[in-house]
DSSP file (Angstrom, degrees, kcal/mol; ACC not computed):
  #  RESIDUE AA STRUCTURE BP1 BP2  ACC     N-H-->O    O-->H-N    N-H-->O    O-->H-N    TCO  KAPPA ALPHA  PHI   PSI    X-CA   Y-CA   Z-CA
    1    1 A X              0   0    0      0, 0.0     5,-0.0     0, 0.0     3,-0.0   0.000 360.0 360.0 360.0 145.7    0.0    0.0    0.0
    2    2 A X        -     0   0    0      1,-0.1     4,-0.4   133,-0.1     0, 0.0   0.178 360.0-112.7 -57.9-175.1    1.2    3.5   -0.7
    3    3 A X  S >> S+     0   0    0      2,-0.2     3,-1.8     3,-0.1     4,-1.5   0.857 121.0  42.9 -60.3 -78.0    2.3    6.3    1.4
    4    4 A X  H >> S+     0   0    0      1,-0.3     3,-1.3     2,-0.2     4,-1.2   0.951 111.6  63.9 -50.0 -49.6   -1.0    8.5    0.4
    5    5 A X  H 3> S+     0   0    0      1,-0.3     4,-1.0     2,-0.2    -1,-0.3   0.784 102.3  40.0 -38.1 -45.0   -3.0    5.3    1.0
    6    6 A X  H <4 S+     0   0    0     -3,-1.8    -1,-0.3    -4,-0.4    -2,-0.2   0.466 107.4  62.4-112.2  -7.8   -2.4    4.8    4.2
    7    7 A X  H XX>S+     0   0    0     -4,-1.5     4,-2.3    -3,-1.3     3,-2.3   0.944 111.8  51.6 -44.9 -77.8   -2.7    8.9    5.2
    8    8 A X  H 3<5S+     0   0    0     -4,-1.2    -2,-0.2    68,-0.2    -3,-0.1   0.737 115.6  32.9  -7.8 -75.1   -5.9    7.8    3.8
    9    9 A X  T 3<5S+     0   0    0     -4,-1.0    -1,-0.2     1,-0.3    -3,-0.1   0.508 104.5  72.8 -65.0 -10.5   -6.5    4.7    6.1
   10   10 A X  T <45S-     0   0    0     -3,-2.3    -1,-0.3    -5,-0.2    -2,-0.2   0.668 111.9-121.2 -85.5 -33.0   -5.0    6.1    8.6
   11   11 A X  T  <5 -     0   0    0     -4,-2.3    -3,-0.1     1,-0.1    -2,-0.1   0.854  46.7-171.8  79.7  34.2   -7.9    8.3    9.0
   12   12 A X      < -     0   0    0     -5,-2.1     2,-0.4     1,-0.1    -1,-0.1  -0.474  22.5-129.3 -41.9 148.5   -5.0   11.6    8.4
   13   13 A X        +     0   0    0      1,-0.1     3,-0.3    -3,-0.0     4,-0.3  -0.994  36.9 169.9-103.0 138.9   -6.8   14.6    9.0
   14   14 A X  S  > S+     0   0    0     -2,-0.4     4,-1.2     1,-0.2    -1,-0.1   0.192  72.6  72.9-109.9 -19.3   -6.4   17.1    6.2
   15   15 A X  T  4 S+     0   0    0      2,-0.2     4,-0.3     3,-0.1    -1,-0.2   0.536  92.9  51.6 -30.4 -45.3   -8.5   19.2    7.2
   16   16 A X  T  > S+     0   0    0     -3,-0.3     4,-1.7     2,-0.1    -2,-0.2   0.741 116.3  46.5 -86.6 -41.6   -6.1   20.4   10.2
   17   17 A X  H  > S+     0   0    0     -4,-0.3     4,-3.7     2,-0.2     5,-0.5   0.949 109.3  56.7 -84.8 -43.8   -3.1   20.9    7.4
   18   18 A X  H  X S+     0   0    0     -4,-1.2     4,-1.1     1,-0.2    -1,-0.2   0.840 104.7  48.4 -38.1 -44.5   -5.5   22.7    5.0
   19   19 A X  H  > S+     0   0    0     -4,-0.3     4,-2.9     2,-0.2    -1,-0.2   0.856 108.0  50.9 -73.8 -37.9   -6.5   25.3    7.1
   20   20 A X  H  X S+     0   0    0     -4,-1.7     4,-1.2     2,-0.2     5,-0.4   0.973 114.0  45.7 -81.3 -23.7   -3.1   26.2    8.2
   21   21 A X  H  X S+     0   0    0     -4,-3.7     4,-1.5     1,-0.2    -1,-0.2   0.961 113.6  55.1 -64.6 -27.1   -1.8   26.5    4.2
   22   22 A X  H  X S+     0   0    0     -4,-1.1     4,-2.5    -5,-0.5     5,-0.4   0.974 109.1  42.9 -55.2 -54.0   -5.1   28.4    3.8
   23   23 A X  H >X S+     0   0    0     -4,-2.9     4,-1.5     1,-0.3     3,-0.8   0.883 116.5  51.6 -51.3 -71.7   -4.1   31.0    6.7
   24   24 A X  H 3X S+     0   0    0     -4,-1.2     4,-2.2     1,-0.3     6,-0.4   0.563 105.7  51.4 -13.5 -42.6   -0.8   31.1    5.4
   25   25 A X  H 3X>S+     0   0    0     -4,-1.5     4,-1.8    -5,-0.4     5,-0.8   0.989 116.1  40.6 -89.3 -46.2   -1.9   31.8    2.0
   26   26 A X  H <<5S+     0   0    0     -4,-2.5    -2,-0.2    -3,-0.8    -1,-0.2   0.868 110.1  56.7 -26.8 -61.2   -4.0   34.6    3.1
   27   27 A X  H  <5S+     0   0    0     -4,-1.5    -1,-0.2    -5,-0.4    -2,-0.2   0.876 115.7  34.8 -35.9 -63.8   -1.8   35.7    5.2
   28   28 A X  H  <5S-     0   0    0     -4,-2.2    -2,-0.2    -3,-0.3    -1,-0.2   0.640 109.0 -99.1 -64.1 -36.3    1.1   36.0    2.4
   29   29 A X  T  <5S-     0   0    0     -4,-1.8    72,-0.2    70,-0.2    -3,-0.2   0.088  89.9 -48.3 118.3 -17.7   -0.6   37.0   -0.6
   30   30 A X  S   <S+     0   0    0     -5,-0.8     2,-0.8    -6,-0.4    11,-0.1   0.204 109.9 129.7 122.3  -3.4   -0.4   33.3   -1.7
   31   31 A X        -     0   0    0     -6,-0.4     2,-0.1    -7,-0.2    -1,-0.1  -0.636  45.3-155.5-112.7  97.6    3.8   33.0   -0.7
   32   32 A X        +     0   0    0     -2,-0.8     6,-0.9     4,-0.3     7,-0.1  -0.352  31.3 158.9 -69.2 128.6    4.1   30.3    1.2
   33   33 A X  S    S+     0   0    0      4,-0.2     4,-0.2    -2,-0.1    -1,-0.1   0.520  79.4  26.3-130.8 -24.2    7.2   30.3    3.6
   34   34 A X  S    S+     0   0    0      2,-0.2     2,-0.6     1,-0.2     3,-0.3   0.856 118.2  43.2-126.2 -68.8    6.2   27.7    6.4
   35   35 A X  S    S-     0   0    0      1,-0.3    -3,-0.2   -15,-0.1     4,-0.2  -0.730 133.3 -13.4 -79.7 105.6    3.6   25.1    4.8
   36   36 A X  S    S-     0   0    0     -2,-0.6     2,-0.4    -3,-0.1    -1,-0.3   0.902  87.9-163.9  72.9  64.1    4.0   23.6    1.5
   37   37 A X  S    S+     0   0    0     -3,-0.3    -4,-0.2     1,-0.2    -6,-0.0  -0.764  73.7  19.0 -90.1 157.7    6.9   26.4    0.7
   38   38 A X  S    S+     0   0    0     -6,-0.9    -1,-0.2    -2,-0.4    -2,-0.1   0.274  93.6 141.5  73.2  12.1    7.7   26.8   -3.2
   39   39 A X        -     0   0    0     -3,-0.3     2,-0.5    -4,-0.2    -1,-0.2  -0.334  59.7-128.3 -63.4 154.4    4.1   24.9   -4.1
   40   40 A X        +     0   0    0     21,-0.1    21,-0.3     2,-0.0     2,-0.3  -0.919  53.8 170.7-103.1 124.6    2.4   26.3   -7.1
   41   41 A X        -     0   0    0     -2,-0.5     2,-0.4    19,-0.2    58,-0.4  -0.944  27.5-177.0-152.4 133.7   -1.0   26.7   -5.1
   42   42 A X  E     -A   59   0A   0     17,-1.8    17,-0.9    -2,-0.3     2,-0.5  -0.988  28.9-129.0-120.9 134.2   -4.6   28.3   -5.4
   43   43 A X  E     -AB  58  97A   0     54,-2.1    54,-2.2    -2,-0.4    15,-0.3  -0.817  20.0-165.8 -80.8 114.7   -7.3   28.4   -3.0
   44   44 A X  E     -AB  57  96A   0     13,-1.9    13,-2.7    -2,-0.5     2,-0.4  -0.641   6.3-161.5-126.5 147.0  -10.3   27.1   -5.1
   45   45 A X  E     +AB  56  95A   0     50,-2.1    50,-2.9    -2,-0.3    11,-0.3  -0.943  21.3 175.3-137.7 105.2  -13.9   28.3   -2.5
   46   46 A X  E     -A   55   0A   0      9,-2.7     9,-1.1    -2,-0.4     2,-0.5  -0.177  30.1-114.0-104.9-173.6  -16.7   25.8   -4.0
   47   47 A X  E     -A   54   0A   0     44,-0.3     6,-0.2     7,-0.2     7,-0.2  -0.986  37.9-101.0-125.0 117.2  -20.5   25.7   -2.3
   48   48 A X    >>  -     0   0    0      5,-1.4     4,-3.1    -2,-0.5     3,-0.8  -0.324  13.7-136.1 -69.9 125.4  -21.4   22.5   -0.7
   49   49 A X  T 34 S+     0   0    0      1,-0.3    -1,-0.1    34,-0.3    34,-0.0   0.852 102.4  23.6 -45.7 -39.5  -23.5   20.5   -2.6
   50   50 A X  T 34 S+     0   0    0      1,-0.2    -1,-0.3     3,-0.1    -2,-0.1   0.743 128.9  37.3-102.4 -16.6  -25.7   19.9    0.8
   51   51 A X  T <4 S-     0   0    0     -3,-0.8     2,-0.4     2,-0.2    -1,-0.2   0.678  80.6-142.8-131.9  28.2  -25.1   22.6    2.8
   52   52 A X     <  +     0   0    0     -4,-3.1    -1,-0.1     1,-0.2    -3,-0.1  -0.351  61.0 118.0 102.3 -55.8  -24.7   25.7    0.9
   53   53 A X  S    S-     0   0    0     -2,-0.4    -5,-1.4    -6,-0.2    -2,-0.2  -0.277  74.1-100.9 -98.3 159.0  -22.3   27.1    2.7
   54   54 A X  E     -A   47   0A   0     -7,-0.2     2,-0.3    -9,-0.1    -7,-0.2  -0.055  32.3-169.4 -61.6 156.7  -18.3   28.0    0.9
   55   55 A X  E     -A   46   0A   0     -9,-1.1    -9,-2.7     2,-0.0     2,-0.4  -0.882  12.7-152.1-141.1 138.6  -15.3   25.1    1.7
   56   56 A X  E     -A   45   0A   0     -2,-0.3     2,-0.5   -11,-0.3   -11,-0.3  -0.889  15.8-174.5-112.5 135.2  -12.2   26.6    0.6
   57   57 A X  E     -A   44   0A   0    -13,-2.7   -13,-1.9    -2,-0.4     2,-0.3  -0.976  21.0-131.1-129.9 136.5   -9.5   23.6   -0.5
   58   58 A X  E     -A   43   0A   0     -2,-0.5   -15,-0.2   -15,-0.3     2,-0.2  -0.670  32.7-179.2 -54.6 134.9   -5.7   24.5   -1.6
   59   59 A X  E     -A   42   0A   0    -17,-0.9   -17,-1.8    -2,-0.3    -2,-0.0  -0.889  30.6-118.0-138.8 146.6   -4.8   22.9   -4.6
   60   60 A X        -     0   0    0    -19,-0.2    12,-0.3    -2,-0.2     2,-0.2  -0.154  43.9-167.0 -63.6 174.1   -1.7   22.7   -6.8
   61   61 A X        -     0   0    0    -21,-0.3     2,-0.3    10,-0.1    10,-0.1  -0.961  25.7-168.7-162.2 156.0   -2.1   24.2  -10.7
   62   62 A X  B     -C   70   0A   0      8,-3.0     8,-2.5    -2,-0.2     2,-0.3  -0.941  16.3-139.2-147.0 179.8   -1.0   24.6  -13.8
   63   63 A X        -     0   0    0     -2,-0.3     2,-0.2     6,-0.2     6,-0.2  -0.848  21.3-149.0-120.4 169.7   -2.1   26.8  -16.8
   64   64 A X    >   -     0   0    0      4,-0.3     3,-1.8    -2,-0.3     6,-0.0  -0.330  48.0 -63.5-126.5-163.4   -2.2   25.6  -20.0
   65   65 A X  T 3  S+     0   0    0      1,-0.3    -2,-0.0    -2,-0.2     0, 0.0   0.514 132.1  48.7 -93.5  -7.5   -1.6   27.1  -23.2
   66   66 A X  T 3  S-     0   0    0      2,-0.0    -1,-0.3     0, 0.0     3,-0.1   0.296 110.6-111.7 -97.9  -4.8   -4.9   29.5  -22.6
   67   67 A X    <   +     0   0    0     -3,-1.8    -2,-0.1     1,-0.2     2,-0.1   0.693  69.9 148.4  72.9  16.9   -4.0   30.6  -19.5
   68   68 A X        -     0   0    0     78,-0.1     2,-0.7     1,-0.0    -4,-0.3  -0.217  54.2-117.5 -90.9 168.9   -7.2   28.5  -18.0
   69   69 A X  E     - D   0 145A   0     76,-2.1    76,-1.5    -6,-0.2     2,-0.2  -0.946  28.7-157.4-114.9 130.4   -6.2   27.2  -14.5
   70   70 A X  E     -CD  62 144A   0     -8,-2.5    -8,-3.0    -2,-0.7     2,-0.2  -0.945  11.3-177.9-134.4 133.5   -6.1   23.1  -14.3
   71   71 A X  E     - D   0 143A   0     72,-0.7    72,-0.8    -2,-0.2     2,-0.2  -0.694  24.8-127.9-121.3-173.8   -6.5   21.4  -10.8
   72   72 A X  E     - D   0 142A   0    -12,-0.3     2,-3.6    -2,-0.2     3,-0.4  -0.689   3.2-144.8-122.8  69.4   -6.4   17.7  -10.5
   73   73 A X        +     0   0    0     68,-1.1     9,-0.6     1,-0.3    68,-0.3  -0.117  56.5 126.6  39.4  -1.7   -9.3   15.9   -8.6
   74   74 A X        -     0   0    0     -2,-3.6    -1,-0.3    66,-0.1     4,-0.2   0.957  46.2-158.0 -47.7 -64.8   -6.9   13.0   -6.9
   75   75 A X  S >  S-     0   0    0     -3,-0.4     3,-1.3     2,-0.1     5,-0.1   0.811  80.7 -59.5  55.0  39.9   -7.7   13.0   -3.0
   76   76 A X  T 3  S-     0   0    0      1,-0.3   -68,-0.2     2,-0.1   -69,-0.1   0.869  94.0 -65.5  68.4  57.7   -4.6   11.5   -2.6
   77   77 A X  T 3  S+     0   0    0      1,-0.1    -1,-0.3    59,-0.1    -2,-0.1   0.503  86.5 156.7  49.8  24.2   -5.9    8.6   -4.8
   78   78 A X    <   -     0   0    0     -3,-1.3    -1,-0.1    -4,-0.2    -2,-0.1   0.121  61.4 -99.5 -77.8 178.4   -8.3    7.6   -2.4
   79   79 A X  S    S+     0   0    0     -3,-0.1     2,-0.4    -4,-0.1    59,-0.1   0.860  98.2  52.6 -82.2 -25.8  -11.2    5.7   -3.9
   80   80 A X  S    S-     0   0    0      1,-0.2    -2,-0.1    -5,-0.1     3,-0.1  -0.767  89.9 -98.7 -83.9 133.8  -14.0    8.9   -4.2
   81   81 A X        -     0   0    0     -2,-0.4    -1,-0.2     1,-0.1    -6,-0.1  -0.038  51.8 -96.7 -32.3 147.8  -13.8   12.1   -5.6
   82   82 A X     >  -     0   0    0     -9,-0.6     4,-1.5     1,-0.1     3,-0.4  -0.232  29.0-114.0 -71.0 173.4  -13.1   14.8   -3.1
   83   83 A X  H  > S+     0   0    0      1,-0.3     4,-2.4     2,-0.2   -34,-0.3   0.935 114.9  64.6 -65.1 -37.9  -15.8   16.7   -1.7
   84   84 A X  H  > S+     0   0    0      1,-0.3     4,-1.2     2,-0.2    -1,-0.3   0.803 107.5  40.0 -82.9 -17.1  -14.6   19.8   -3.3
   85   85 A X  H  > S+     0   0    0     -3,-0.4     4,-1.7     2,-0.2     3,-0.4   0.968 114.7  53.3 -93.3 -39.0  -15.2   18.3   -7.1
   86   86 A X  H >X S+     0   0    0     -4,-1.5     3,-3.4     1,-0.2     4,-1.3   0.967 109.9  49.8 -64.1 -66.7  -18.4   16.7   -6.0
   87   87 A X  H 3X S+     0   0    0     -4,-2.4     4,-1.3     1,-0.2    -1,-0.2   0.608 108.3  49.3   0.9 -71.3  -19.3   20.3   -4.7
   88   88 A X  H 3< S+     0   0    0     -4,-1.2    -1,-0.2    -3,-0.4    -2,-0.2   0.656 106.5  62.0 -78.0 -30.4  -18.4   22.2   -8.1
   89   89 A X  H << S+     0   0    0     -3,-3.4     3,-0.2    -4,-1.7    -1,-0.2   0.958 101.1  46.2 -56.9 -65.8  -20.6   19.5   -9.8
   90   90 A X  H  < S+     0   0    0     -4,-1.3     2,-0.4     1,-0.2    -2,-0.2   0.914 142.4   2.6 -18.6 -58.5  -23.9   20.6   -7.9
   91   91 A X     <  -     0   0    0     -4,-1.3   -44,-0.3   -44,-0.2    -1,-0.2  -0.993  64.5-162.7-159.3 122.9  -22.8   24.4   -8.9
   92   92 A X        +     0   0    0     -2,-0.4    15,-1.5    -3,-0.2     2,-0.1   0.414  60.6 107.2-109.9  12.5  -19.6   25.1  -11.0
   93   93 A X  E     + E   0 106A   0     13,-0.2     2,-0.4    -5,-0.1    13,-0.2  -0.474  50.1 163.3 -63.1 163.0  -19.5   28.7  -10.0
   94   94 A X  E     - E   0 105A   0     11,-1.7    11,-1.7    -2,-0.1     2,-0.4  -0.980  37.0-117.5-157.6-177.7  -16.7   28.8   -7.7
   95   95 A X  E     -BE  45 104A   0    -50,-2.9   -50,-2.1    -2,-0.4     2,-0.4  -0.971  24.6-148.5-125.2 151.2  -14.6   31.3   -6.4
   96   96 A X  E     -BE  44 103A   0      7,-2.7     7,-3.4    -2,-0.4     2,-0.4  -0.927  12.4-171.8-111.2 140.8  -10.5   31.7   -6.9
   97   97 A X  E     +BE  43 102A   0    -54,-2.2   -54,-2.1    -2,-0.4     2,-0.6  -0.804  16.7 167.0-138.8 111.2   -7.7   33.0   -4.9
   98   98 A X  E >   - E   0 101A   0      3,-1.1     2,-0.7    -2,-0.4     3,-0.6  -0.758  65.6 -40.7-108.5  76.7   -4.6   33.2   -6.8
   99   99 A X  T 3  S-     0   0    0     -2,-0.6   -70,-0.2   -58,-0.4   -56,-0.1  -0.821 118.2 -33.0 100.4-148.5   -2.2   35.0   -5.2
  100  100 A X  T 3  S+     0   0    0     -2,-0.7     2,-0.2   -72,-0.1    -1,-0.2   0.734 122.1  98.2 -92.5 -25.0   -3.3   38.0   -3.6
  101  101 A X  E <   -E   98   0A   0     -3,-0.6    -3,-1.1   -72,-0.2     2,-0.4  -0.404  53.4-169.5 -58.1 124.1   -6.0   38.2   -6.7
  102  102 A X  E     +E   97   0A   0     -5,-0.2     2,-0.2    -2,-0.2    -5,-0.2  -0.994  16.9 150.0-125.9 141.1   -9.5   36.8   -6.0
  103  103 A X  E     -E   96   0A   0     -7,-3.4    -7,-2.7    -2,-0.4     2,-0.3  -0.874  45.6 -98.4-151.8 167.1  -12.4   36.2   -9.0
  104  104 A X  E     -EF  95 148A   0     44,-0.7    44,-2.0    -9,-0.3    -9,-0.2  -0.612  39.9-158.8 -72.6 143.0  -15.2   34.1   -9.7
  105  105 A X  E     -EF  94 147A   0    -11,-1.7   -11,-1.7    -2,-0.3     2,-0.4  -0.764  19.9-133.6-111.2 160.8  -14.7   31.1  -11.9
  106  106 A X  E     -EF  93 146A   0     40,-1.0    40,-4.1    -2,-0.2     2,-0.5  -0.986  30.5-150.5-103.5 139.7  -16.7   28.7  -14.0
  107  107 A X  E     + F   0 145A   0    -15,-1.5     2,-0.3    -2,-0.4    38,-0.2  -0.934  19.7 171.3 -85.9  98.3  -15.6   24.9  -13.3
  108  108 A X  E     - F   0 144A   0     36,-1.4    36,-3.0    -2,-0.5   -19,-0.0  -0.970  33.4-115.1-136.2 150.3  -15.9   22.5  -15.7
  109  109 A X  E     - F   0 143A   0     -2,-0.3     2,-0.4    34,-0.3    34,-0.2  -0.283  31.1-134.3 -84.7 140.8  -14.6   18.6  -16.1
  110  110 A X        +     0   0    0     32,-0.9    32,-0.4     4,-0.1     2,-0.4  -0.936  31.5 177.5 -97.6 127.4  -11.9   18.0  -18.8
  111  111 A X    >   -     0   0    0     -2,-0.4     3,-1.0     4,-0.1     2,-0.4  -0.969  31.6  -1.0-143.8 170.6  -12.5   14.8  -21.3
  112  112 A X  T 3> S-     0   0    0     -2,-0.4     4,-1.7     1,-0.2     5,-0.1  -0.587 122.1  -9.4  90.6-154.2  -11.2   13.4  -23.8
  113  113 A X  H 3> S+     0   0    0     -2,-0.4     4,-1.3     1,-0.2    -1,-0.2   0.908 140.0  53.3 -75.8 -33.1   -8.2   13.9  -26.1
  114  114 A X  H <> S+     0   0    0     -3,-1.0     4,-3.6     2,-0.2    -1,-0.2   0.948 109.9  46.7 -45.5 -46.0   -8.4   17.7  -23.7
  115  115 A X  H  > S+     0   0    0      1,-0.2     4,-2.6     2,-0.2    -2,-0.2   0.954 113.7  47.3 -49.0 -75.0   -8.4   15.5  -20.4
  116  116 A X  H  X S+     0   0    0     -4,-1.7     4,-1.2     2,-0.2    -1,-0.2   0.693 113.7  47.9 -20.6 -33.6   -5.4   13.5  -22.0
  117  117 A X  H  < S+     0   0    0     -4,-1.3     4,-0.5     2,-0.1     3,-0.3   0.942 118.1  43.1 -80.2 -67.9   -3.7   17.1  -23.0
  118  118 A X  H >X S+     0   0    0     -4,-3.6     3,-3.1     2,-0.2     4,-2.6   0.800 106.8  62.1   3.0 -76.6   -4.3   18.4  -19.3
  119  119 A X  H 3X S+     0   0    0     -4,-2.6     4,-1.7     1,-0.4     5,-0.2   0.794 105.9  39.7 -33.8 -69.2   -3.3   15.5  -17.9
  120  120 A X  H 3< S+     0   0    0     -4,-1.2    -1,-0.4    -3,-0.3     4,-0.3   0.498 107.2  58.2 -45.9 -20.5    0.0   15.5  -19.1
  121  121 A X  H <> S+     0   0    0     -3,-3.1     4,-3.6    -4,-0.5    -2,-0.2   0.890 108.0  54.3 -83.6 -43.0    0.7   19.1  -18.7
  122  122 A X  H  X S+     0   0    0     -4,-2.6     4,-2.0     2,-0.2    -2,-0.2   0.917 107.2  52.0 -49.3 -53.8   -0.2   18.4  -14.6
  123  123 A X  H  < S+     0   0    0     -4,-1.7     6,-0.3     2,-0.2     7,-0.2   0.775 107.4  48.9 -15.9 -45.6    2.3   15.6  -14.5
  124  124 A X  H  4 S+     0   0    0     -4,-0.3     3,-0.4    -5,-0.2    -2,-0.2   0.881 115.3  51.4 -89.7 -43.8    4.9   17.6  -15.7
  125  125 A X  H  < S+     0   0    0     -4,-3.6     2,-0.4     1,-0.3    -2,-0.2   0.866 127.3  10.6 -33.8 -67.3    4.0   20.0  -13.3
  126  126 A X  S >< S-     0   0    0     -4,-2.0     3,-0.9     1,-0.2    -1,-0.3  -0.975  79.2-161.5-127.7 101.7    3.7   18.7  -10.1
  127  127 A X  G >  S+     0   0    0     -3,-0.4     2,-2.8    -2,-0.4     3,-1.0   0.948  77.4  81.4 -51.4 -53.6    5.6   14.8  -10.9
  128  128 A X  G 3  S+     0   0    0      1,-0.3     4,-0.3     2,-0.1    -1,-0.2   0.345  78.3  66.7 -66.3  30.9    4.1   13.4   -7.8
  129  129 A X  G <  S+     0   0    0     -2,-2.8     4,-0.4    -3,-0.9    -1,-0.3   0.488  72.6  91.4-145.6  43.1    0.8   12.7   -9.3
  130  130 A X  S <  S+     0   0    0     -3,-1.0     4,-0.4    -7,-0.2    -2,-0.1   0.244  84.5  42.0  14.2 -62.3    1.7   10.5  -11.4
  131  131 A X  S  > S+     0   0    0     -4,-0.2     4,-1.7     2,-0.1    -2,-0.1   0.518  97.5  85.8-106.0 -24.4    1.3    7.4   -9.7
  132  132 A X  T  4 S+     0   0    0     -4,-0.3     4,-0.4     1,-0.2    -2,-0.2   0.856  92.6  49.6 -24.7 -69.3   -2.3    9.1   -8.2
  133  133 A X  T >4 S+     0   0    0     -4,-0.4     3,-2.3     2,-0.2    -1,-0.2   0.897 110.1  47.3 -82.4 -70.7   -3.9    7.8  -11.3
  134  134 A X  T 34 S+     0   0    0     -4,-0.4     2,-0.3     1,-0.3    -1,-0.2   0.573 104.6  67.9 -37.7 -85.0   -2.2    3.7  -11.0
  135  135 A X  T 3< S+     0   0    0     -4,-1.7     2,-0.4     2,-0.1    -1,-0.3   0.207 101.2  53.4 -90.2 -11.9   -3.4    3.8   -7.4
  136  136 A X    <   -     0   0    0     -3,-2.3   -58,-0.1    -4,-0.4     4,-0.1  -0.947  58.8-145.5-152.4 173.9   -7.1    3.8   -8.4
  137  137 A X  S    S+     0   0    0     -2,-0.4     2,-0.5     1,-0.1    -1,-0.1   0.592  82.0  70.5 -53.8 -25.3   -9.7    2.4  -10.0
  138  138 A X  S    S-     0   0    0    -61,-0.1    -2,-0.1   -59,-0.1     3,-0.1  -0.655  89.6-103.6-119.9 149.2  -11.6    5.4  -11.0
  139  139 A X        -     0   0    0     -2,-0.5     2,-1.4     1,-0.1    -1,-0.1  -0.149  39.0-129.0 -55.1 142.3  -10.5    8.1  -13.6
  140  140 A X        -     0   0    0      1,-0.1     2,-0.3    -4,-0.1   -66,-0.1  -0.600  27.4-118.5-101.3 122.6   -9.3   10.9  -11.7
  141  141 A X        -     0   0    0     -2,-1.4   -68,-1.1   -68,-0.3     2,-0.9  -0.096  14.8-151.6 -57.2 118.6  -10.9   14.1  -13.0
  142  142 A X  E     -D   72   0A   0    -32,-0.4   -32,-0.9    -2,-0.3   -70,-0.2  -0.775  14.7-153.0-119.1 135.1   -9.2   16.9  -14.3
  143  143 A X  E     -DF  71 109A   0     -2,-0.9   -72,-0.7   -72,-0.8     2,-0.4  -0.401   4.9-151.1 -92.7 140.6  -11.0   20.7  -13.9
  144  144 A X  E     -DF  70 108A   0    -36,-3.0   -36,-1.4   -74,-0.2     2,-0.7  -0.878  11.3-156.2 -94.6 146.2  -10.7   23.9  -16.1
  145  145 A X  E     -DF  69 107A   0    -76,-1.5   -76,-2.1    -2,-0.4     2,-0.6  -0.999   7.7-168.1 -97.8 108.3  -11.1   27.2  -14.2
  146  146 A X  E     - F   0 106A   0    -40,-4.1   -40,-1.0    -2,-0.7     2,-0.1  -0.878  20.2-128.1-107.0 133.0  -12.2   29.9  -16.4
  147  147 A X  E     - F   0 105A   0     -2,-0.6     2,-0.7   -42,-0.2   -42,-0.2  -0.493  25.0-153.7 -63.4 140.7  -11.9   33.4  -14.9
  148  148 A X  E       F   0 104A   0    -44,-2.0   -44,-0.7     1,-0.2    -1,-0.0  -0.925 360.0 360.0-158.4 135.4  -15.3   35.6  -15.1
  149  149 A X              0   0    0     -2,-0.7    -1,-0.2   -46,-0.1   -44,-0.0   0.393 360.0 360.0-145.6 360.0  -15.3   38.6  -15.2
């Protein structure tokens, strides 16, 4: 079993380290010096399918040849989608905070030969996720963020 698996099983909470890179990132402008220093990271603020109210997630990025913002949908290859992509399904406004910058987004699921282009540009990006994809059974989604404004 993997490393991330067994955070998983392990019943990590991620929750407790998410919040502090979120303070942090606030804090900083989005330059992280203490958690997760030199990470390419955005704070993606979805609506919960059930209870309305915003959940803010960190996630690593990359832009693609449009400047669109691609996250990656692992949960640290666990066997479910994270809350935060089931969220964005329900309602794919979302909100972004990139940097010191905050906008509204639209969210939408990549497929196809696009997922396939994505994919690869996220690899290359951040190499440890990579092996997400072997460790499970279900295709791991990858999201476009388009800015609107």
């Amino acid at each position: 079993m993997t490393e991330t698996r067994d955070a998983h099983s392990r019943g990590f909470d991620f929750r407790v380290v998410n919040q502090a890179v979120i303070t942090e990132y606030r804090a900083t402008g989005g330059k992280l010096e203490k958690t997760l220093a030199g990470s390419r990271l955005l704070l993606l603020t979805t609506i919960g399918e059930r209870t309305g109210q915003p959940h803010t997630t960190p996630l690593g990025y990359v832009t693609d040849e449009d400047q669109r913002l691609v996250v990656y949908a692992s949960n640290m290859a666990a066997a479910a989608h994270p809350q935060w992509y089931r969220n964005l399904l329900a309602q794919p406004k979302v909100t972004v905070e990139l940097g010191a910058e905050r906008f509204d987004a639209q969210a939408s699921t990549a497929t196809g030969a696009e997922r396939e282009r994505l994919y690869t540009a996220l690899v290359e990006g951040m190499p440890g996720l990579r092996t997400h994809q072997d460790q499970t059974t279900r295709e791991i989604p990858v999201v476009v963020l388009v800015p609107v404004r």
